[in-house]
ROSE-414647 format. One record per residue (C-alpha): residue in three letters; x, y, z; residue number from 1. Coordinates in nm, 4 decimals. Example, Ala and Ser with C-alpha at 12.3 -4.5 7.8 and 13.67 -1.06 7.14 Angstrom:
2
{dokol 'ALA'; {1.2300; -0.4500; 0.7800}; 1}
{dokol 'SER'; {1.3670; -0.1060; 0.7140}; 2}
END
This chain:
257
{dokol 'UNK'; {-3.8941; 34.2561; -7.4819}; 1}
{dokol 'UNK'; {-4.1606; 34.0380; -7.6195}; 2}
{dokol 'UNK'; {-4.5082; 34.0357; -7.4687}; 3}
{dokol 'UNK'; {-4.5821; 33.8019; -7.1613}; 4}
{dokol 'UNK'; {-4.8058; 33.5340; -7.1791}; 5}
{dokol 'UNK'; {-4.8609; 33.5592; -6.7758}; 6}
{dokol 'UNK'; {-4.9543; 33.8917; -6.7216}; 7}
{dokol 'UNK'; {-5.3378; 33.9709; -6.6934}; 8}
{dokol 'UNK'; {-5.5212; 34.1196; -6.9816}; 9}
{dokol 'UNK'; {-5.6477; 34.4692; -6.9502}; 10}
{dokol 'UNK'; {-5.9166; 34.6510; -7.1047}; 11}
{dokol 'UNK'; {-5.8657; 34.8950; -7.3686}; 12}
{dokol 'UNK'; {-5.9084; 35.2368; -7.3015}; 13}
{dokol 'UNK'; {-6.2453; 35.3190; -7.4226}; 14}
{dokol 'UNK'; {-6.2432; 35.5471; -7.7475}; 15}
{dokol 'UNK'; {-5.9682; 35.3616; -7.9075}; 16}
{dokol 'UNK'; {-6.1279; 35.0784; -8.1707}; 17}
{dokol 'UNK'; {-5.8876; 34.8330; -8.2161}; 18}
{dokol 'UNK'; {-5.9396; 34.6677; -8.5926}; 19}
{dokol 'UNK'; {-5.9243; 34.2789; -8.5509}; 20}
{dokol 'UNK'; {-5.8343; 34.1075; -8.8779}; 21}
{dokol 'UNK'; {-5.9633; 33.7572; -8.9229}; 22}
{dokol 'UNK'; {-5.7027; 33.5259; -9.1404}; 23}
{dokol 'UNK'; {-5.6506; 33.1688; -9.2089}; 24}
{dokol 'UNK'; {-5.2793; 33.1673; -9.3215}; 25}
{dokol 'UNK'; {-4.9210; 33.3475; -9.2356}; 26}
{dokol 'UNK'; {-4.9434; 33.5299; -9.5486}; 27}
{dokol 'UNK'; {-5.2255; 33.6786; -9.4992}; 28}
{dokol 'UNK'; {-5.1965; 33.7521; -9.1406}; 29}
{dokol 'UNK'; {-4.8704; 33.9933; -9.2846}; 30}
{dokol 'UNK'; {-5.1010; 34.1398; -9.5564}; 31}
{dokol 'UNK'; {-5.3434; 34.2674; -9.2658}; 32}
{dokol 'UNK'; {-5.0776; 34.4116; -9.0694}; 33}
{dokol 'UNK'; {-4.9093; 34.6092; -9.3623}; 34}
{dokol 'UNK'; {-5.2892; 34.7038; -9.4084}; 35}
{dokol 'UNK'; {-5.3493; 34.8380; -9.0552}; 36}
{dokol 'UNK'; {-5.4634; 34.5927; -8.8382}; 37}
{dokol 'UNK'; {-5.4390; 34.6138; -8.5110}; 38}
{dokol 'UNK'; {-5.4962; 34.2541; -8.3968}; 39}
{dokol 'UNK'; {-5.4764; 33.9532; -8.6124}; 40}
{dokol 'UNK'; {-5.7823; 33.6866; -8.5577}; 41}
{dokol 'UNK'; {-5.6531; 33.2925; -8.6680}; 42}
{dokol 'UNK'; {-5.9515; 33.1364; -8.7687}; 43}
{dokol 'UNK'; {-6.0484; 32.9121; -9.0979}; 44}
{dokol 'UNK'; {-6.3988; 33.0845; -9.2519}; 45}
{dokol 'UNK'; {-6.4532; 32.7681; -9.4214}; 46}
{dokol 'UNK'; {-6.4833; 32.5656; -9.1155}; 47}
{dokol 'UNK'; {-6.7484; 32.7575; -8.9861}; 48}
{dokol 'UNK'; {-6.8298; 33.1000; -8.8241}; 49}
{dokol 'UNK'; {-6.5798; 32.9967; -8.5956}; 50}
{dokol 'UNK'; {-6.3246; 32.7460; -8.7168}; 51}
{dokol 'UNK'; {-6.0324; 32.6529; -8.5650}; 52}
{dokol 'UNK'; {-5.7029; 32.6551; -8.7771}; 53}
{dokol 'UNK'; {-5.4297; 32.3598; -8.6782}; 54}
{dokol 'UNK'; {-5.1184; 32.4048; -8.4589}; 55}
{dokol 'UNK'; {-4.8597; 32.4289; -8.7402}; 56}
{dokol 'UNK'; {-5.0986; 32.7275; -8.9109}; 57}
{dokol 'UNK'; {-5.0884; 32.8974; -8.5830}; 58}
{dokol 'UNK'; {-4.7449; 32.8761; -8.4738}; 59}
{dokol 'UNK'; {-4.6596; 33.0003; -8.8478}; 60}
{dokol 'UNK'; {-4.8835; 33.2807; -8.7985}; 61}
{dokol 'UNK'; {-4.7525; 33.3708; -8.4397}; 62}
{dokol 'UNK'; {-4.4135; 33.3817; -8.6372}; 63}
{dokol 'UNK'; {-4.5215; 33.7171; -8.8328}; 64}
{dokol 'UNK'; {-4.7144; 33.8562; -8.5311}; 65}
{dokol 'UNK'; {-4.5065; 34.0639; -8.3432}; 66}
{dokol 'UNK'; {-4.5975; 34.3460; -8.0389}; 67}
{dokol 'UNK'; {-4.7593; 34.5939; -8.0451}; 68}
{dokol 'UNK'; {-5.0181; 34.3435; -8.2447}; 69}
{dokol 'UNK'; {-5.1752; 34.1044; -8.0808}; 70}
{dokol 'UNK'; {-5.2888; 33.7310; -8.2119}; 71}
{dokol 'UNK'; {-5.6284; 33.5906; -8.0768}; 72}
{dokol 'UNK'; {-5.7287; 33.2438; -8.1987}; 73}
{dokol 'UNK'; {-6.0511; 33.0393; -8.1679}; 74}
{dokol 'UNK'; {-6.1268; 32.6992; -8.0595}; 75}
{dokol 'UNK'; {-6.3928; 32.6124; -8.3261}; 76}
{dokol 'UNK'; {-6.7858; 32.5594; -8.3467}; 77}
{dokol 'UNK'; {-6.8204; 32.3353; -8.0638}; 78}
{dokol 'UNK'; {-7.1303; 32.2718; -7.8835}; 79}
{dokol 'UNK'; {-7.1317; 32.4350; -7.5363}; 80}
{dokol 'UNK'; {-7.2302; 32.1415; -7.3853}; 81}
{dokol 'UNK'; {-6.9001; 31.9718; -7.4856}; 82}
{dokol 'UNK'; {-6.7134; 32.0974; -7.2291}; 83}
{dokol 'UNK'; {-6.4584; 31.8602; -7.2588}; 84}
{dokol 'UNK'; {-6.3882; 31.9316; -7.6325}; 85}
{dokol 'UNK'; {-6.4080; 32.2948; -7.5554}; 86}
{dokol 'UNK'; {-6.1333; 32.2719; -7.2640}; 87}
{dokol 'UNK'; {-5.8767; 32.0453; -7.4673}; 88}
{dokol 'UNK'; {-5.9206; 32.2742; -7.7794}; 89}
{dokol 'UNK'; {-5.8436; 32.5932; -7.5239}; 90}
{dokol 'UNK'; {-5.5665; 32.3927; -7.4148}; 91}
{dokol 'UNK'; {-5.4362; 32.3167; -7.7751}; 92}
{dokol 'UNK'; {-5.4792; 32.6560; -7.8615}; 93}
{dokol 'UNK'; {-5.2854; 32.8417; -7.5730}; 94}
{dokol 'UNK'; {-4.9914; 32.5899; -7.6064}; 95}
{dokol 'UNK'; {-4.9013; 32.7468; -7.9718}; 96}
{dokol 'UNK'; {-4.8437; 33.0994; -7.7858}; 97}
{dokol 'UNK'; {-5.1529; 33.3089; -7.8813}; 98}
{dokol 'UNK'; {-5.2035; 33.6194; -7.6513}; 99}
{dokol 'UNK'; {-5.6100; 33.5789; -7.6568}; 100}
{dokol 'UNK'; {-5.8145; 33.2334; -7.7016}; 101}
{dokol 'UNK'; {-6.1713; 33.3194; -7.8599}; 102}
{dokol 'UNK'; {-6.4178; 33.0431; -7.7605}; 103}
{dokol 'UNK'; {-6.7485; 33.0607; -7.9166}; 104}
{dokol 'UNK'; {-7.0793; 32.9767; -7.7069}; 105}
{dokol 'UNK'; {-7.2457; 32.7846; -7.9599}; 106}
{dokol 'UNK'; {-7.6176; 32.6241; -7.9005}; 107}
{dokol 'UNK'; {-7.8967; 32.5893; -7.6489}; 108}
{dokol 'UNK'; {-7.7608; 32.3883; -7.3571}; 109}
{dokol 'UNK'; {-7.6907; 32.5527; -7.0516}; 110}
{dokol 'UNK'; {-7.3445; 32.7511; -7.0227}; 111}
{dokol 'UNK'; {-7.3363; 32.6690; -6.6723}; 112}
{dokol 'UNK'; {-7.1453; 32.3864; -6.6679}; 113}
{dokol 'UNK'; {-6.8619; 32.4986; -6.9094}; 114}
{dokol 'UNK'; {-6.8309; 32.8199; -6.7328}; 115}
{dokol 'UNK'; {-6.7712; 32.5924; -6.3792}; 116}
{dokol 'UNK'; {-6.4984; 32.4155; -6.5304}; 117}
{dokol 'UNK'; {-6.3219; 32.7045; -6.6821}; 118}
{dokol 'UNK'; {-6.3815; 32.8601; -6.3278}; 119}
{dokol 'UNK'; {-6.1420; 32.5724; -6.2118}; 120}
{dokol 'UNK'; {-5.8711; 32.5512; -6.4766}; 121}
{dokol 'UNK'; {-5.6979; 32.8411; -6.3801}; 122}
{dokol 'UNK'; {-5.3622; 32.7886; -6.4994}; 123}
{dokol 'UNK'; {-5.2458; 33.1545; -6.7468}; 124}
{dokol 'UNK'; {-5.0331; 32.9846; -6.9572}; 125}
{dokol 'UNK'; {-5.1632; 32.6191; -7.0249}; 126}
{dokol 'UNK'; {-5.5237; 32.6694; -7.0231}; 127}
{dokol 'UNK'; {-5.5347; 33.0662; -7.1223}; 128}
{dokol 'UNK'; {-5.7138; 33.2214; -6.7854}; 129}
{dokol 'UNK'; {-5.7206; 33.5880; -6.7841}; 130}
{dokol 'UNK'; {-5.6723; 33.5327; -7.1804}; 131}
{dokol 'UNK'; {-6.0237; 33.4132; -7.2737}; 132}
{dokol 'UNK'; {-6.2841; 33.5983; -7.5414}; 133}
{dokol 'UNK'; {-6.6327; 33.4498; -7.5046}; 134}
{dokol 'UNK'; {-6.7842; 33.5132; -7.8454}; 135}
{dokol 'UNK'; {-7.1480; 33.4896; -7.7859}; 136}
{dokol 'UNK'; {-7.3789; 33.4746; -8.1029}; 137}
{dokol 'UNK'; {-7.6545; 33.7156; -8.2605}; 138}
{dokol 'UNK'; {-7.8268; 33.5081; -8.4325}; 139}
{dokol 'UNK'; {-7.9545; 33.3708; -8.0864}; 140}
{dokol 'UNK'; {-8.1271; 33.5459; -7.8327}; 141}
{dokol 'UNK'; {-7.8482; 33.7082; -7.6534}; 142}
{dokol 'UNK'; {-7.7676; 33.5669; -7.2630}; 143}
{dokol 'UNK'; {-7.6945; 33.9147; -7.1100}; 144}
{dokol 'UNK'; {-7.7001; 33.7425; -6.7727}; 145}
{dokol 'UNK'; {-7.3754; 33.5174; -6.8848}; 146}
{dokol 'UNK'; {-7.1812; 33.8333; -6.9618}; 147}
{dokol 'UNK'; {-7.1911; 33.8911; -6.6231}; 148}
{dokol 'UNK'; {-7.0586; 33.5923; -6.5324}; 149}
{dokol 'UNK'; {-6.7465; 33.5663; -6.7711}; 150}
{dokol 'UNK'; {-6.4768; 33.7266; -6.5448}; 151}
{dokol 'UNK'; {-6.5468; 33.4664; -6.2981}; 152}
{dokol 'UNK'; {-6.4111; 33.2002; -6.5592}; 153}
{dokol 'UNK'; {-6.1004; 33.3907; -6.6743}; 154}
{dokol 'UNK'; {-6.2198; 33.5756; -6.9537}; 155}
{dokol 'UNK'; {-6.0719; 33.9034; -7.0072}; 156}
{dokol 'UNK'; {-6.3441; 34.0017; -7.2767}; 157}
{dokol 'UNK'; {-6.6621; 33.9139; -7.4768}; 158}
{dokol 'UNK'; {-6.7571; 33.9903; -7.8884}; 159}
{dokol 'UNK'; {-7.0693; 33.9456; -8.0406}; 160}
{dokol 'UNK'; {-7.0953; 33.7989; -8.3883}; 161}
{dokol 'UNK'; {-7.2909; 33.5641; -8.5725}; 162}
{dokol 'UNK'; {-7.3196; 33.2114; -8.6775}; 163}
{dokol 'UNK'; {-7.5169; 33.2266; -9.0178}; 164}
{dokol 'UNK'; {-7.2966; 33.4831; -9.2461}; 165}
{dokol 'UNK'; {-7.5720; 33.4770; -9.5465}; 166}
{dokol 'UNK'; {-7.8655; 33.6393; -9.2591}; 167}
{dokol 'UNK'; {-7.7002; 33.9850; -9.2891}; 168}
{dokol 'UNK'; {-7.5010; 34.1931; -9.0841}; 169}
{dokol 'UNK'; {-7.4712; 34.1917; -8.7251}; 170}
{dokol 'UNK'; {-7.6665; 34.5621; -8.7180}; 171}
{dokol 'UNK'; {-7.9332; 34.3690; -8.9464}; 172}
{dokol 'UNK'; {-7.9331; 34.0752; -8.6785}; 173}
{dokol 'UNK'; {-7.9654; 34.2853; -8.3409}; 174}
{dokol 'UNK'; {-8.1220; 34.5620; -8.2767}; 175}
{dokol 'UNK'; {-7.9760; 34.8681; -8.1854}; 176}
{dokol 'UNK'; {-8.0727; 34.8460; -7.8145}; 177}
{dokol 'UNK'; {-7.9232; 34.4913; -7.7973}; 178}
{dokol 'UNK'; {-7.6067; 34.6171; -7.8911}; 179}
{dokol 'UNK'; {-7.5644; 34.8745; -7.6839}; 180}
{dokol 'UNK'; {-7.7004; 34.6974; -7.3970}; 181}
{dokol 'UNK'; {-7.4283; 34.4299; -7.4769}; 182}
{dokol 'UNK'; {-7.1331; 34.6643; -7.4621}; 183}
{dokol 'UNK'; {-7.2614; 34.8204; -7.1379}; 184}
{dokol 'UNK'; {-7.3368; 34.4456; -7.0196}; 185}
{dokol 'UNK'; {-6.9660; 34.4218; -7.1019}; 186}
{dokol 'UNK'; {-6.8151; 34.6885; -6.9637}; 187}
{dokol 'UNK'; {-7.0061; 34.7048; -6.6812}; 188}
{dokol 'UNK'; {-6.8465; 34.3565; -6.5702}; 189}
{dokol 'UNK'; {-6.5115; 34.4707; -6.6681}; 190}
{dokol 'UNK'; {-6.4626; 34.3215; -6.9913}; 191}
{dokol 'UNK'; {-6.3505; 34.4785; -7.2931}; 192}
{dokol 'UNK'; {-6.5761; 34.4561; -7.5494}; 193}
{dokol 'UNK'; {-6.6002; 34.3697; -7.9329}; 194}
{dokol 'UNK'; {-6.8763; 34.3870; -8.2157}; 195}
{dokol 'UNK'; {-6.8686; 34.1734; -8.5428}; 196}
{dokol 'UNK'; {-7.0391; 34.0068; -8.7791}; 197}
{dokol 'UNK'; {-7.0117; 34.0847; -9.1464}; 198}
{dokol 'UNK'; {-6.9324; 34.4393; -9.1080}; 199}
{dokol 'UNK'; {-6.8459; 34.6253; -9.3969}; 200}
{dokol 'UNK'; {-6.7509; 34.9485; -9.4578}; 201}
{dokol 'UNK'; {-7.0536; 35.0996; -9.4548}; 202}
{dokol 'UNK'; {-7.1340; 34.9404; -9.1499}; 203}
{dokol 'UNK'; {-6.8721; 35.0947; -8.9522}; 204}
{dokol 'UNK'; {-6.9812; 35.4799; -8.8611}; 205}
{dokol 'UNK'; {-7.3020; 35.2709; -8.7257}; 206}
{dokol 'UNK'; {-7.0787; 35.0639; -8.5433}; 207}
{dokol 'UNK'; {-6.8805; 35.2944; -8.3778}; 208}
{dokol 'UNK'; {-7.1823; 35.4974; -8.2239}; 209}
{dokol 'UNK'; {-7.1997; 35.2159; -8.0348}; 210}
{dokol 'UNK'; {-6.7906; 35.2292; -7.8652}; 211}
{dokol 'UNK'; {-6.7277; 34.9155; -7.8402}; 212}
{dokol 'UNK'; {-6.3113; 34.8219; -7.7928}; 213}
{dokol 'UNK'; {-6.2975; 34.6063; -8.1129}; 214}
{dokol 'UNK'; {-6.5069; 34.5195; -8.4190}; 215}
{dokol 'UNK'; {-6.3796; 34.2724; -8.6406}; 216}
{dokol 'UNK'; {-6.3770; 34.1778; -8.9810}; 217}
{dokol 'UNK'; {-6.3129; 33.8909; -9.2504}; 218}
{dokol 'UNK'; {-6.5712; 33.9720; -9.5631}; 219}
{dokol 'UNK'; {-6.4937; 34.2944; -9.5847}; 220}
{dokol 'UNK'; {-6.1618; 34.2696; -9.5547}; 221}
{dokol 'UNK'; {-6.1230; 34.0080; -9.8424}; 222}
{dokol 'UNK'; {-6.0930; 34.0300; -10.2411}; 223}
{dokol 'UNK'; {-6.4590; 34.0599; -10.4064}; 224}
{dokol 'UNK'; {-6.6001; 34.0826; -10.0551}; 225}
{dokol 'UNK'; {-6.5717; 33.6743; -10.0361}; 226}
{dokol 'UNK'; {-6.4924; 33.5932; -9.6395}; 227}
{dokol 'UNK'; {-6.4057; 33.2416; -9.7822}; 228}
{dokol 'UNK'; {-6.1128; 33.4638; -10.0425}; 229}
{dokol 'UNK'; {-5.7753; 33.5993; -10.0123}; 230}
{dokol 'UNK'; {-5.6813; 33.8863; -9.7548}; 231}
{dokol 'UNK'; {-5.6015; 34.2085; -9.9413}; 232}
{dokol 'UNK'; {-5.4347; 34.4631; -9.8033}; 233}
{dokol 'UNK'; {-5.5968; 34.7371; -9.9606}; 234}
{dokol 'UNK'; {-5.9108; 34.6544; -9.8779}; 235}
{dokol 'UNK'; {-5.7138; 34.6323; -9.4973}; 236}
{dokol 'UNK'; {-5.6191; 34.9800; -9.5469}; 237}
{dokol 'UNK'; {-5.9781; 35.1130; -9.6458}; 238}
{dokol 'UNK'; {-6.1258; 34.9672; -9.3600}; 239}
{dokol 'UNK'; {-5.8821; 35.1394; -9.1229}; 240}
{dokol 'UNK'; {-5.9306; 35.4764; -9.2626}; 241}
{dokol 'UNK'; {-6.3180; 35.4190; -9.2241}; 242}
{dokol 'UNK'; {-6.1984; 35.3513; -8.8650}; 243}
{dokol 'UNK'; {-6.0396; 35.6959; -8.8728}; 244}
{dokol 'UNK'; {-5.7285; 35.6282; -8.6706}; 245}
{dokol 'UNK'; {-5.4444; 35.3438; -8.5942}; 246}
{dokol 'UNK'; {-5.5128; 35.2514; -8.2012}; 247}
{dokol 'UNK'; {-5.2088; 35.0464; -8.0177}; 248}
{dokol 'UNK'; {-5.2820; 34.6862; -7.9894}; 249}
{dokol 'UNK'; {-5.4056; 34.4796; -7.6894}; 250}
{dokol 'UNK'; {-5.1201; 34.3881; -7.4724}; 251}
{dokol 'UNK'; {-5.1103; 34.2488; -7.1391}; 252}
{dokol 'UNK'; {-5.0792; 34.4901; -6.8264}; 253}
{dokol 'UNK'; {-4.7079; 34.5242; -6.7763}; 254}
{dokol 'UNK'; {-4.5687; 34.4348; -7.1033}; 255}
{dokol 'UNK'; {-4.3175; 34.6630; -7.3104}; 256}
{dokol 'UNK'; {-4.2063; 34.6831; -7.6225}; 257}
END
């Protein structure tokens, strides 16, 4: 049986990192999965920490992403204050059959106002509630209060990762107290929680002190390190032996294989 789209999300039993493997193509969403990965990201590194990939990209991609793995996709580096923009591109995205829609939290203005119209567009399948990932960013200082607020809008989890991918690492970005205040922020509200951010390998025993239910990866995952390159599945495969374990993929509550 293939995975419902209406069933709520549910959070991932805590101890079990889930790998999430960015890619920008069909090709190389089937090179992360031979390599491990337990969720496949969509998302175009050269539009942006965030970039959105078109419909005929994503549907291709959904083609090779079969359960247990799930497919998240983003919406792009819009503005929070463009709520509009923000709600069409959530709709766009959904439409193309993604299990998770990743929308980034980008600038200064208040969330407020985005997060009360999300609060209102409720339908699961059209407009992804239950199926939302609020990716808020590092680089900025971190709105711990929002997190709080993010079930209340239909988001099922939150990541941390950051805009400017030539600053560092997320664990150069943050400190260690901010990130382990954000996944208890998280999971205190009954999200499930991710970390990325330029993670590489040596990053990751670091990363995992801190338990969160994902970390994801692009640079790292790429040939010569370049999160702008080709997917290669070996470098897949080292990343989930780092990990030290395959963990089953997000699915939503209910659904069998």
């Amino acid at each position: 049986m293939t995975q419902s789209l209406t069933a709520p999300y549910k959070q991932p039993d805590q101890g079990q990192i889930r790998m999430l493997a960015s890619v920008m193509s069909a090709a190389e969403a089937a090179a992360a999965i031979a390599g491990g990965a337990d969720i496949i990201d969509a998302k175009d590194p050269r539009s942006g920490a965030l970039g959105a990939v078109d419909d005929a990209t994503l549907r291709a991609i959904r083609a090779v992403v079969r359960h247990p793995i799930g497919l998240s996709a983003t919406t792009g580096d819009i503005p929070v204050s463009e709520v509009a923009s923000i709600v069409n591109e959530i709709l766009r995205v959904a439409a193309t059959g993604v299990d998770l829609v990743k929308i980034g939290l980008f600038g200064p203005a208040d969330p407020q106002p985005l997060m009360a119209e999300l609060a209102r567009q409720q339908d699961v399948t059209t407009s992804a509630w239950g199926r939302r990932v609020a990716v808020l960013l590092a680089d900025d200082k971190i709105d711990f209060d929002l997190i709080g607020t993010l079930p209340g809008a239909g988001f099922a989890g939150v990541m941390l990762d950051t805009a400017r991918k030539d600053a560092g690492a997320l664990v150069d970005i943050a400190t260690t107290r901010d990130l382990e205040a954000f996944v208890a922020c998280g999971r205190n509200a009954g999200l499930f929680v991710g970390l990325a951010g330029s993670l590489r390998l040596r990053h990751i025993p670091e990363v995992m002190s801190l338990e969160p239910d994902i970390m994801g990866f692009r640079g790292a995952l790429c040939r010569g390190l370049s999160r702008t390159d080709d997917i290669d599945a070996g470098a897949v495969a080292a990343v989930g032996a780092a990990l030290g374990k395959r963990a089953a993929a997000l699915q939503p509550a209910g659904a069998q294989s």
